[in-house]
N, C-alpha and C positions, 0 to 999 in steps of 0.2 A: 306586420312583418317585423319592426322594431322590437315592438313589444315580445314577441318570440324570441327573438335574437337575441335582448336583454336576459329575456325566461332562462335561454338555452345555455347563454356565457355564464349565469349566474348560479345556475347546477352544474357547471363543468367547475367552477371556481371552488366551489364548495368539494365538489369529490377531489379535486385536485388537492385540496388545503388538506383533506383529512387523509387523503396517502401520506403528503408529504413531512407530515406533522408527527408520524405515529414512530415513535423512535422505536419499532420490533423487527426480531429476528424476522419474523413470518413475512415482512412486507419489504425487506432485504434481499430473501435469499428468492420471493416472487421474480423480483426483478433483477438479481444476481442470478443469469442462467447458464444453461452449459456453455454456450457459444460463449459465452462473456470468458467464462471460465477456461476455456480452451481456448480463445486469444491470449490470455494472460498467458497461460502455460507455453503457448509459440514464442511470448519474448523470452521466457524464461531460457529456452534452450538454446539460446540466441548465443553462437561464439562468445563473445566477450562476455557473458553473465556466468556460461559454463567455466573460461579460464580465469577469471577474477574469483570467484569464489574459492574453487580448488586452489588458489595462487595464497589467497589468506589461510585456506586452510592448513596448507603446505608452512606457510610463517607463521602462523599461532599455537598449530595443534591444540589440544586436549589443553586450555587454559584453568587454571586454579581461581577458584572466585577472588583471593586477595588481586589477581592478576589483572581479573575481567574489572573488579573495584578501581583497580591503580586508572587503567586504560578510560574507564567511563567517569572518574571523576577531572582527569587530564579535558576530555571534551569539554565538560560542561564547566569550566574552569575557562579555558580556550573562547569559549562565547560571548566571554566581559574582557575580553581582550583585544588588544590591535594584532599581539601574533599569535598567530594560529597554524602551528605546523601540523598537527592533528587530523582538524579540520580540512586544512589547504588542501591537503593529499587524499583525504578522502572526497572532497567535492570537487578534482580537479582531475581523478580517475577513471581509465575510458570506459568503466560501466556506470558512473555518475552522467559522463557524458551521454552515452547511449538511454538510461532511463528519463533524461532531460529531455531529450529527442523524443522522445514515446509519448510523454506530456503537453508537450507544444504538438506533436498530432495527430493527437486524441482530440483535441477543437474542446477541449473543456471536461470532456469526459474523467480524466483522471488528474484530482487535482494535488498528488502526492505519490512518489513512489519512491521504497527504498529496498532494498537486500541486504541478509548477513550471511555473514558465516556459519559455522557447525556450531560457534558459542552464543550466536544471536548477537555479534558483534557487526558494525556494518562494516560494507563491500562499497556501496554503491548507494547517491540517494539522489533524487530528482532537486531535493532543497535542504537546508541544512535540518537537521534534525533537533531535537531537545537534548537528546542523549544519546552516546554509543552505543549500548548496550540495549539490546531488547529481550534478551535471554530470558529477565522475570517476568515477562510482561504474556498473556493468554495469547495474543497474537503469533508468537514462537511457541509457544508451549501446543498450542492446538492445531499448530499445521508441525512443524517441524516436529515435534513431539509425539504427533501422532502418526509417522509414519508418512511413506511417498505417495500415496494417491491422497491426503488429508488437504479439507481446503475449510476454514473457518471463517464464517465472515460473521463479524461483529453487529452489533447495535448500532441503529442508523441515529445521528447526530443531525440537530437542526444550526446550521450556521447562517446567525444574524445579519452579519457585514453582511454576504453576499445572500441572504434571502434563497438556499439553498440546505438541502438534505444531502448529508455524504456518508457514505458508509467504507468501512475496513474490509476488505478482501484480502483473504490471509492464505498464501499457498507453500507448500515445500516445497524446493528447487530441488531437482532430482537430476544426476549424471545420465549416462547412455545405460547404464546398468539398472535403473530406479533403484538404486542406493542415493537414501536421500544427502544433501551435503548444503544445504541453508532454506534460507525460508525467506519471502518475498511478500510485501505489503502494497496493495494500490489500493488508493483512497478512491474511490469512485463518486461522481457527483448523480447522485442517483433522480435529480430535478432533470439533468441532461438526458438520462438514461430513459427519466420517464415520457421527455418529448420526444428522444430515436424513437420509440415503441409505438406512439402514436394514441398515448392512454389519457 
């Protein structure tokens, strides 16, 4: 019976290592499924993601790259600093709050979450970000850029610290209209995803 049970842990170890090792799209979007995906999209339509977005978009509008430049260099400037007015107001925002809340529980599941505006400017982020701007980044460009029903999820990433696989889930935020009006990123820990599943 040991012997088996050694047998049995030690091919589950093995298929387990080579899911969670394979940084592809195919073993992503396996286990990036609709449910997953239509939970995402219920926060999305969530009051305060609906009125914060519209809220920056109403204060930004139609921004000029020198603009979106000024804005994204101000953050990451802001980050080697003690003040951070930028920063403060956006991590202190009730959709930062709210996507904060969505992280803590998710029990592990999402270990990242942020939204922007129509410029790919942020709204809202679960932790501070690298930078304001995600505008040039495929993650905006192939959900928000591709239209309201568009959902991109990236190349799964092996992280060492925590001896986990995460992967980018990329969606447009769409009004009551499906006129789309930003785009929304969860980082999903797809190690978590693979023990919910029972694989």
């Amino acid at each position: 019976m040991n012997i088996m049970n050694k047998a049995s842990k030690g091919i589950f170890s093995l298929a387990l290592g080579a899911c969670l090792t394979v940084p592809a799209f195919g073993q992503s979007t396996d286990l990036v499924d609709e449910t997953l995906i239509n939970t995402i999209r219920g926060y999305l339509q969530h009051p305060v993601v609906q009125i914060s977005v519209k809220a920056q978009n109403r204060k930004y509008g139609q921004l000029g790259q020198s603009e979106i430049n000024a804005l994204d260099n101000q953050w990451i400037t802001e980050r080697g600093q003690s003040d951070q007015p930028l920063i403060a107001a956006a991590l202190n925002s009730p959709a930062s709050t709210y996507l904060t809340q969505i992280q803590a529980e998710s029990l592990g599941l999402f270990t990242e979450i942020f939204i922007t505006d129509q410029n790919g400017l942020n709204v809202g982020q679960s932790a501070i970000t690298s930078d304001f701007w995600q505008g040039d980044e495929a993650k905006f460009q192939k959900s928000f850029g591709a239209g309201p029903d568009a959902v991109f999820v990236d190349e799964a990433e092996k992280h060492d610290d925590t001896n986990t696989v995460r992967v980018q889930v990329n969606l447009t935020i769409v009004e009551e209209t499906n006129t789309p009006i930003g785009h929304a990123t969860f980082e999903v820990n797809l190690t978590e995803l693979l023990r919910r599943k029972g694989r």
